[in-house]
C-alpha positions as CSV (number, residue, x, y, z in Angstrom):
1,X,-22.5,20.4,0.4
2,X,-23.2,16.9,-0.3
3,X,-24.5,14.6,2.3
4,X,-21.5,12.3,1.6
5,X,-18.8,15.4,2.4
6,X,-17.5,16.3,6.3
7,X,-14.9,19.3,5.9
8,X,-12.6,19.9,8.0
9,X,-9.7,20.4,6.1
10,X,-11.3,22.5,3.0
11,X,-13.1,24.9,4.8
12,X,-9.5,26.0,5.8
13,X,-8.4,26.6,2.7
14,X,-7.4,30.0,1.6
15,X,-4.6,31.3,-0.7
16,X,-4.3,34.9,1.7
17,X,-2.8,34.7,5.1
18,X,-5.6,37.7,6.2
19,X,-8.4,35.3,5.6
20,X,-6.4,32.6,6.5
21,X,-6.1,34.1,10.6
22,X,-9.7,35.3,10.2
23,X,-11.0,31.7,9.9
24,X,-9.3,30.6,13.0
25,X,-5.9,30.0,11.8
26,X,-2.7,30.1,13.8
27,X,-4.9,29.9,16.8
28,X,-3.7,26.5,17.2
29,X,0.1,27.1,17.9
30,X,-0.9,30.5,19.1
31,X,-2.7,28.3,22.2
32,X,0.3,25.4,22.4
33,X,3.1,28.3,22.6
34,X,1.2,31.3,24.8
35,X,-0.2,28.1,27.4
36,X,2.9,26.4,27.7
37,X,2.1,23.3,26.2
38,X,5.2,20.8,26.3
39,X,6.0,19.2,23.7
40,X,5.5,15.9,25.0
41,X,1.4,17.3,25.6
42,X,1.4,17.6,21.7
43,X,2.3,14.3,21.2
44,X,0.3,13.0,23.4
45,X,-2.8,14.8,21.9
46,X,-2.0,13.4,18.4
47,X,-1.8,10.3,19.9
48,X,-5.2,10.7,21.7
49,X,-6.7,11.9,18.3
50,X,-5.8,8.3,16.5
51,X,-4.3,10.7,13.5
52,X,-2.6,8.2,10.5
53,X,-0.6,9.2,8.0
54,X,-2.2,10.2,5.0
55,X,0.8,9.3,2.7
56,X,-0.1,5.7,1.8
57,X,1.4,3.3,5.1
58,X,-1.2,5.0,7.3
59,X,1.3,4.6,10.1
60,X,-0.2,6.2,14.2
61,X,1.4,9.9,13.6
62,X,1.7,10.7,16.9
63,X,3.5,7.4,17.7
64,X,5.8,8.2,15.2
65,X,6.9,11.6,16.5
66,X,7.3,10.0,19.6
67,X,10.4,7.9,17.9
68,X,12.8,10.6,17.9
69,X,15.6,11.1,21.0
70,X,14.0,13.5,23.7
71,X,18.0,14.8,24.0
72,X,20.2,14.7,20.8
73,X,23.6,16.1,20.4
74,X,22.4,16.6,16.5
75,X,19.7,19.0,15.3
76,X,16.6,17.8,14.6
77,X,14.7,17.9,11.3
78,X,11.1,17.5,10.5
79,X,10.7,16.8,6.1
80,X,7.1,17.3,5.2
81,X,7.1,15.1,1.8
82,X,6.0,16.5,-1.0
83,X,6.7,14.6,-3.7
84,X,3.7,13.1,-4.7
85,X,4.3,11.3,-7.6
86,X,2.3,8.2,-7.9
87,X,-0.3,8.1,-10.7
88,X,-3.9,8.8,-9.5
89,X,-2.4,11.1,-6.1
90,X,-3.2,14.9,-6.4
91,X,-4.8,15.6,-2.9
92,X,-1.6,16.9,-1.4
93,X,-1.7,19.4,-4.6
94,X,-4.5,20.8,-3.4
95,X,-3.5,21.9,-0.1
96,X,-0.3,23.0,-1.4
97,X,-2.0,25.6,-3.7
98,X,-5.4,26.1,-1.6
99,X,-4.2,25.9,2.1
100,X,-0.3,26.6,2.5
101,X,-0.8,28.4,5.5
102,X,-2.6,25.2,7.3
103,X,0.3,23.2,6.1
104,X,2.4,25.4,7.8
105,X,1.2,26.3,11.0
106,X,1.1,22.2,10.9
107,X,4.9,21.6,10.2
108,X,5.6,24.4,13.2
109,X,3.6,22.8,15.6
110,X,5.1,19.4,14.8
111,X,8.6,20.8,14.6
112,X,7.9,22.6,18.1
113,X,6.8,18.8,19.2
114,X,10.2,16.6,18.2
115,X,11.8,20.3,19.0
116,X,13.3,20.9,15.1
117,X,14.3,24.0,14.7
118,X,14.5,23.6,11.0
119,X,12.2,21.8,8.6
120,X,12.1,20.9,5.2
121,X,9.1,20.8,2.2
122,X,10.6,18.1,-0.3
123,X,8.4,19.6,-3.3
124,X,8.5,17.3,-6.7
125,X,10.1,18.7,-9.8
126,X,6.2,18.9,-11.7
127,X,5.1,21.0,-8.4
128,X,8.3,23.6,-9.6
129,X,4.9,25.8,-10.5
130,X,3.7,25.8,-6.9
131,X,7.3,26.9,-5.2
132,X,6.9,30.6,-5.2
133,X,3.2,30.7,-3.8
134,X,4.8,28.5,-1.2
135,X,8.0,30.5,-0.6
136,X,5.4,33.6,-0.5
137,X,3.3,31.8,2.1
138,X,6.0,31.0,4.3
139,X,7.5,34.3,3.8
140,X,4.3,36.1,4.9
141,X,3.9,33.6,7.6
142,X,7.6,34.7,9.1
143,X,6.4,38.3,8.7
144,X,3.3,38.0,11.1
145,X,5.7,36.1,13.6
146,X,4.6,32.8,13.2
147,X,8.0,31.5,12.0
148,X,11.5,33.2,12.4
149,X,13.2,33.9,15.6
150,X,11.5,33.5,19.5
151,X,8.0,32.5,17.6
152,X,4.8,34.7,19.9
153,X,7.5,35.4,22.6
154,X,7.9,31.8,23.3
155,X,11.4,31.4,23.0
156,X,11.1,28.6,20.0
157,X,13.1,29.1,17.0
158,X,11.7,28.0,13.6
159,X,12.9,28.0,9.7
160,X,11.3,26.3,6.6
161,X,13.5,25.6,3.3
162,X,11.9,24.1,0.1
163,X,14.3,21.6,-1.2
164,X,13.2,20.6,-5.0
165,X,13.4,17.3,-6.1
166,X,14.6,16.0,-9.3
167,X,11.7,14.4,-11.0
168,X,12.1,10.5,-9.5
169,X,9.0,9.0,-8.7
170,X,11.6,6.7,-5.7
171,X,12.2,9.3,-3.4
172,X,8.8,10.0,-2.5
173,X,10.2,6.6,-0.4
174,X,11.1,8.2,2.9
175,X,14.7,7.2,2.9
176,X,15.2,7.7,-0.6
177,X,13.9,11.5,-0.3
178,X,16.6,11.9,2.6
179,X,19.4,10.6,0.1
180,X,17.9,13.2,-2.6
181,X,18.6,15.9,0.2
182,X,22.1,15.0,1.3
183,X,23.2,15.2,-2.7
184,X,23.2,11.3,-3.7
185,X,21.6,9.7,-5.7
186,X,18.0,8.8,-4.2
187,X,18.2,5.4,-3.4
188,X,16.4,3.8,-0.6
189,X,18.1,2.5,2.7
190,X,18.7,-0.5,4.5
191,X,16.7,0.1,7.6
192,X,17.1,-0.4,10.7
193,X,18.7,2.6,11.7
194,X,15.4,4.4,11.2
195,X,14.8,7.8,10.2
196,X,14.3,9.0,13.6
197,X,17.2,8.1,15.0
198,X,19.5,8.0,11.7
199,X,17.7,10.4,9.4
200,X,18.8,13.8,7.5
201,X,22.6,14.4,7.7
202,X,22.8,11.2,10.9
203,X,20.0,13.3,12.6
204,X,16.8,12.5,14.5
205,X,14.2,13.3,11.5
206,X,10.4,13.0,10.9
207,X,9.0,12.6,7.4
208,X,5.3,13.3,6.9
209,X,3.1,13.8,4.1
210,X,1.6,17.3,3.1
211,X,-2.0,16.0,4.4
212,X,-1.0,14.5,7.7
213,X,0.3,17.7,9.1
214,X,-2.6,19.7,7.3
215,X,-4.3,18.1,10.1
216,X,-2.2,18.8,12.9
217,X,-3.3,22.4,13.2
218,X,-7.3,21.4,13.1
219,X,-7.0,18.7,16.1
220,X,-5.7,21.4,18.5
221,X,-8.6,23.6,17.1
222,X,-11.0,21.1,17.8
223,X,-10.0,18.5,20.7
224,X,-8.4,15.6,20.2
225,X,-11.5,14.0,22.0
226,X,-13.9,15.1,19.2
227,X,-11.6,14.5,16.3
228,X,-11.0,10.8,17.1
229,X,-15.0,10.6,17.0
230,X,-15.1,11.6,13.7
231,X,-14.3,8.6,11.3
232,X,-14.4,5.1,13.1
233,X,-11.9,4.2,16.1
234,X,-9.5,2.9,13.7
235,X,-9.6,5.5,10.8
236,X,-10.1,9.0,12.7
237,X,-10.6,12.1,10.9
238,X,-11.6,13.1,7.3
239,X,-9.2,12.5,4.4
240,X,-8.9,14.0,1.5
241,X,-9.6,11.3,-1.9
242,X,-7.9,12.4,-5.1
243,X,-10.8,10.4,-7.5
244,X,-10.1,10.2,-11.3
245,X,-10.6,7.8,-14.1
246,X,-14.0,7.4,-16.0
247,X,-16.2,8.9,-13.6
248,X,-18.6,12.2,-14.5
249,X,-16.5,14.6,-12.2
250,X,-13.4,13.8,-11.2
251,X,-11.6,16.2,-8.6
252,X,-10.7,16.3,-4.9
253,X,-13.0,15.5,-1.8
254,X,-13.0,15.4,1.5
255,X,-14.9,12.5,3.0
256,X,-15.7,11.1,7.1
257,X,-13.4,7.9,7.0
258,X,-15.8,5.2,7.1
259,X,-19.3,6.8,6.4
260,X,-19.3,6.5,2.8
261,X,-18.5,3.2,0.9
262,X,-16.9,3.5,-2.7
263,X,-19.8,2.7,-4.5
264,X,-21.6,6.1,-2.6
265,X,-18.1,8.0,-3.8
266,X,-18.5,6.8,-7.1
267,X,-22.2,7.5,-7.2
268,X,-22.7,11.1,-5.2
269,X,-19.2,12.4,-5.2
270,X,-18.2,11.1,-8.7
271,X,-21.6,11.4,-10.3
272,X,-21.3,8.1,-11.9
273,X,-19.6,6.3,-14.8
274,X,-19.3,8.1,-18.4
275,X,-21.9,6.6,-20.5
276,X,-19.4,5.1,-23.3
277,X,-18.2,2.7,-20.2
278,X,-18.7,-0.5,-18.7
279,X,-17.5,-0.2,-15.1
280,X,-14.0,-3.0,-14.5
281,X,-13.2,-1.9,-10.9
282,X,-11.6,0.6,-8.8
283,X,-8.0,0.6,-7.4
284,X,-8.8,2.2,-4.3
285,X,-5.3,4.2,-2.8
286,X,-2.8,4.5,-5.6
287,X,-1.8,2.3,-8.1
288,X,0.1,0.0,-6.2
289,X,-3.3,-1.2,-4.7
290,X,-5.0,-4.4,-6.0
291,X,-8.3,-3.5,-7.6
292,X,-11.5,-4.4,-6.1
293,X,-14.5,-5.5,-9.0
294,X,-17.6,-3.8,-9.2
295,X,-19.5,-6.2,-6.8
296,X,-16.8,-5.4,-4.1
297,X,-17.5,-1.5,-4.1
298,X,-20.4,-1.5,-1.0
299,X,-17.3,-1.1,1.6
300,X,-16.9,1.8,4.0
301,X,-13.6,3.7,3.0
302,X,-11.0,3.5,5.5
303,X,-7.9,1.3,6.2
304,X,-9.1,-1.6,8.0
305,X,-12.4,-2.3,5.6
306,X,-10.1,-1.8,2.7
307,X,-7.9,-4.1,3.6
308,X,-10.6,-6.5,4.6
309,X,-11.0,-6.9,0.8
310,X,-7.7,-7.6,0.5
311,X,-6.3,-4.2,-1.0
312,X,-5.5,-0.7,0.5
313,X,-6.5,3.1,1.1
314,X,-3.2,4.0,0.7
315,X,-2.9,7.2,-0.8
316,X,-6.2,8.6,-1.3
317,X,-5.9,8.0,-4.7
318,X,-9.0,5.9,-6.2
319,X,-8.9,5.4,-9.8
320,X,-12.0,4.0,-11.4
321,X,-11.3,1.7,-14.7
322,X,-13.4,0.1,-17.7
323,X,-13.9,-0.7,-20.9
324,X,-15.5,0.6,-24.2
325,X,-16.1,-2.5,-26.0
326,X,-12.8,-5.6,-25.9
327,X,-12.8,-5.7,-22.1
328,X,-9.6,-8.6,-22.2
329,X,-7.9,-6.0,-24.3
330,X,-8.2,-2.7,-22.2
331,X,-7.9,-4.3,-19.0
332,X,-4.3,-5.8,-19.9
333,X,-3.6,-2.4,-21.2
334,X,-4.4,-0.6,-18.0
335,X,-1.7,-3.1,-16.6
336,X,0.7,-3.1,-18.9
337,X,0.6,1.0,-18.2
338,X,1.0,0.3,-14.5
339,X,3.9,-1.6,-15.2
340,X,5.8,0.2,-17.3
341,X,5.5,2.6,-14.5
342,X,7.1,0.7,-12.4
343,X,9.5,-0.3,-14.4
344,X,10.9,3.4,-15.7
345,X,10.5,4.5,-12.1
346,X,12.4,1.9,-10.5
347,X,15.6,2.9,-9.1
348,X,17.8,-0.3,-10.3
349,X,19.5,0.1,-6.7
350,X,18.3,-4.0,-6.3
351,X,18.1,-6.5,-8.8
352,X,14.9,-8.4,-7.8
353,X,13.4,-4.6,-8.9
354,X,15.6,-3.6,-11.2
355,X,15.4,-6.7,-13.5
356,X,12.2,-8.3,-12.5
357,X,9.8,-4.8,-13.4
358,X,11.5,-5.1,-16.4
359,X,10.9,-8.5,-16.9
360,X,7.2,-8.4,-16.6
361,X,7.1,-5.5,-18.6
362,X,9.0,-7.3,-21.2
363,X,6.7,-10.6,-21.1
364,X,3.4,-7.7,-21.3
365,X,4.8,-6.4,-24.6
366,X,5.5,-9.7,-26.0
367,X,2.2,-10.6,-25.6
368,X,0.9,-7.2,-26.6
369,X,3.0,-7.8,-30.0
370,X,2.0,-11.7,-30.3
371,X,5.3,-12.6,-30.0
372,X,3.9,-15.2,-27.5
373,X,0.6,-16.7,-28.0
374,X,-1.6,-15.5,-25.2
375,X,-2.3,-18.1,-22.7
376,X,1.1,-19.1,-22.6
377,X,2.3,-15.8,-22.2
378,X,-0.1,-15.1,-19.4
379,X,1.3,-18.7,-17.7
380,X,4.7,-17.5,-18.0
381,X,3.5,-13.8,-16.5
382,X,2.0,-15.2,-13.5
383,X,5.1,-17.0,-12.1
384,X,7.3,-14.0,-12.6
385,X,5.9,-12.1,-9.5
386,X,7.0,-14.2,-6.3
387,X,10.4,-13.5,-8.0
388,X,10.3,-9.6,-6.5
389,X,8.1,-9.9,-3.7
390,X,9.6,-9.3,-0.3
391,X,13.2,-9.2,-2.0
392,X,12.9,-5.6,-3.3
393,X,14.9,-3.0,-1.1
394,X,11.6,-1.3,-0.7
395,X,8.1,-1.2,-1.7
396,X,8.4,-0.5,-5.7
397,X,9.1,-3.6,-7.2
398,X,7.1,-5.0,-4.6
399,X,4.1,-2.9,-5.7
400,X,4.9,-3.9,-8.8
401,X,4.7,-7.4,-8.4
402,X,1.5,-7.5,-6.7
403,X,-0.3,-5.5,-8.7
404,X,0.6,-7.5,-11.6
405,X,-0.7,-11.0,-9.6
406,X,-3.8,-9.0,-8.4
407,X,-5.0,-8.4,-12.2
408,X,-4.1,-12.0,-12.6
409,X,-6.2,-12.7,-10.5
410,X,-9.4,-10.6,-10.4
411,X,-9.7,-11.0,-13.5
412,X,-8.7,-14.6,-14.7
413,X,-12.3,-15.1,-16.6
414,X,-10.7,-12.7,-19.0
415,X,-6.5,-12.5,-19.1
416,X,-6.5,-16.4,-19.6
C-alpha cells in the first residue's frame, strides 16, 4: 500500500456476499436493528461523523436526512444516484461492481433512518452491464435476511428496485432524476419545494450518491468519533478519486481527505506525467471545475483547500491535461470538448442553457474553422458567459459558463 492510500472503503470490497459478512459486513445494521437504535440516533451519528456527499455539492449527509417529515401521510423513498455521467467520474463504478453489498447494507441503514420502506438505485443506461450483478447482490442480500420482510426480527420492512435511466447526462441533477422516475421527461425543477419534502411521486425523498452511503455502513463499524478524525474537521473520511488523463496509471484510489495534495496524487498515486507531455493543469472534481496550473498543485485535497484556489473537489474526478507540442492549440481543444459537452447534454428546458452552450460552442468552432480571426473571436467568447450564469434552471449551463471563463482566464498568456 502506498504511503499516500488510507482504505476504508476498498478493503470492503468483495463481489461474494460470504466474504463480504466474513470481513465484517452487515454487522453494522445488524448492531442498529438488534440494539434498538432509533432512527433519530443514526442521524445523529452521521451527523457526529461530519460525512459529505460524495456526489459533487459535498452537502453535511446527515443534515440532509434530517430534512425529511418525522410523520408523513406519504411513503418515503430513499434514491441512491447512480448515474454518473460526467466525463472524468468512475469511482461510483467501482463500488458498484467491487462492493454492492457495502452499498447496500448503506442504502438499508439510511432507509431505516428517514424510515423508507422502499428505495431506489437510479443506474445510468452505460452501467446497463452492471444491473444483473446488482439485481444478484440484492437478491442474495434479501435471501440472508438483510432486506425483505421484518429485517433480523426487527420489525423494519425494506425493498430495493433498480430503475434504469435513459442515457441523459441531466438527470444525474437530483430533481431531474426524480422526473426520469415518475415517466417525464428529465428536466430539472423549480425548487423550493425540496426533495424532502416534495420528492418522488409528492413524497418525502433522499437522493444520495453511490459513495456517500458506501460510507454509511463503515461509520457504524468504526465510531462516528474516529471517523470524523480521519480527514480534517471539515472534510471527514477517505474518498474515493477517479484520476485519468495523461498520467502513468490512471485508475481509482482511495485517499485521507486532506493528507495528500494533488501534486503527491499526481506523483505517487499517478506515477507521473507520460513523457510525450508537458503538464497544463488539473481540473480537480469533474469537468465543471475550473482548472488549477501546475504551480497551484501543492494543495491538500479536500473541499475547503480546493476551493481556496478558487475551484472544486466536486466529484472526485481529477483529470490531468497537457500538451505535445502547440500548447494554444490543444488547450482550446480540451475546451471546446468540454463544451460541446455541455452543449449536447443540456436539456433545452431554459433558454439561458439551451441557447447560450450552444452559442459558445458555436463561437469555439468558428474560431476553430477561422471563420473569425482569433483574438477577436476570443473577445467575443469571453462576454458570452455572464449571459448563463445564475440564469440556468440548474447547474449545467452554469458549469458551462464557468468553465469556459476559467480557461479564459488561466490561461490568457496563450488563448489571446
Amino acid at each position: 500500500m502506498k504511503k499516500s492510500e488510507r482504505l476504508l472503503i476498498k478493503k470492503k470490497y468483495s463481489e461474494n456476499i460470504d466474504d463480504y459478512i466474513g470481513k465484517g459486513g452487515f454487522s453494522s445494521l445488524r448492531r442498529i436493528l438488534e440494539n434498538n437504535i432509533t432512527p433519530d440516533e443514526v442521524i445523529e451519528e452521521v451527523k457526529k461523523s461530519g460525512l459529505r456527499g460524495r456526489g459533487g455539492a459535498g452537502f453535511p449527509t446527515g443534515l440532509k436526512w434530517s430534512f425529511i417529515p418525522k410523520k408523513s401521510a406519504l411513503p418515503k423513498y430513499l434514491v441512491c444516484n447512480a448515474d454518473e455521467g460526467e466525463p472524468g467520474t468512475f469511482k461510483d463504478r467501482d463500488i458498484l461492481l467491487y462492493a454492492p453489498y457495502l452499498l447496500i447494507e448503506g442504502m438499508v441503514i439510511a432507509s431505516y433512518a428517514i424510515g423508507a420502506e422502499k428505495s431506489f438505485i437510479y443506474l445510468r443506461k452505460e452501467y446497463k452491464w452492471i444491473y444483473d450483478k446488482l439485481l444478484k447482490a440484492i437478491k442474495e442480500t434479501g435471501e440472508r435476511g438483510f432486506l425483505g420482510n421484518n429485517i433480523l426480527k426487527s420489525g423494519f420492512n425494506h425493498s430495493i428496485k433498480i430503475f434504469m435511466g435513459a442515457g441523459a447526462y441531466i438527470c444525474g441533477e437530483e430533481t431531474a432524476l426524480l422526473e426520469s422516475m415518475e415517466g417525464k421527461k428529465g428536466f430539472p425543477r423549480l425548487k423550493p419545494p425540496y426533495p424532502a419534502t416534495e420528492g418522488l411521486f409528492g413524497s418525502p425523498t433522499v437522493i444520495n450518491n453511490v459513495e456517500t452511503l458506501a460510507n454509511i455502513p463503515i461509520i457504524f463499524e468504526i465510531g462516528a468519533d474516529k471517523y470524523s478524525k480521519i480527514g480534517t474537521p471539515k472534510s471527514t473520511g477517505t474518498r474515493l478519486i477517479a484520476l485519468s488523463g495523461i498520467v502513468k496509471r490512471p485508475g481509482v484510489y482511495e485517499i485521507e481527505q486532506g493528507k495528500i495534495t494533488l501534486r503527491e496524487i499526481i506523483e505517487d498515486l499517478g506515477e507521473g506525467i507520460r513523457e510525450e507531455y508537458h503538464l497544463a493543469g488539473v481540473i480537480p472534481g469533474g469537468i465543471s471545475a475550473p482548472p488549477l496550473l501546475p504551480d497551484e498543485l501543492d494543495v491538500p485535497y479536500d473541499y475547503e483547500s480546493i476551493a481556496e484556489k478558487g475551484s472544486m473537489a466536486g466529484s472526485g474526478a481529477i483529470i490531468v491535461f497537457g500538451y505535445k507540442e502547440d500548447k494554444r492549440k490543444e488547450i482550446f481543444n480540451l475546451l471546446k470538448r468540454a463544451v460541446h459537452f455541455f452543449k449536447e447534454e443540456s436539456c433545452g428546458k431554459c433558454t439561458p442553457c439551451r441557447e447560450g452552450t450552444w452559442i459558445i460552442y458555436n463561437t469555439i468552432e468558428k474560431i476553430s474553422k477561422r471563420e473569425i480571426e482569433f483574438k477577436k473571436g476570443i473577445r467575443v467568447l469571453k462576454k458570452l458567459p455572464s449571459k448563463i450564469k445564475g440564469l440556468s434552471a440548474c447547474p449545467l449551463g452554469e458549469s458551462c459558463a464557468i468553465i469556459t471563463e476559467s480557461f479564459l482566464k488561466k490561461y490568457s498568456d496563450v488563448l489571446k
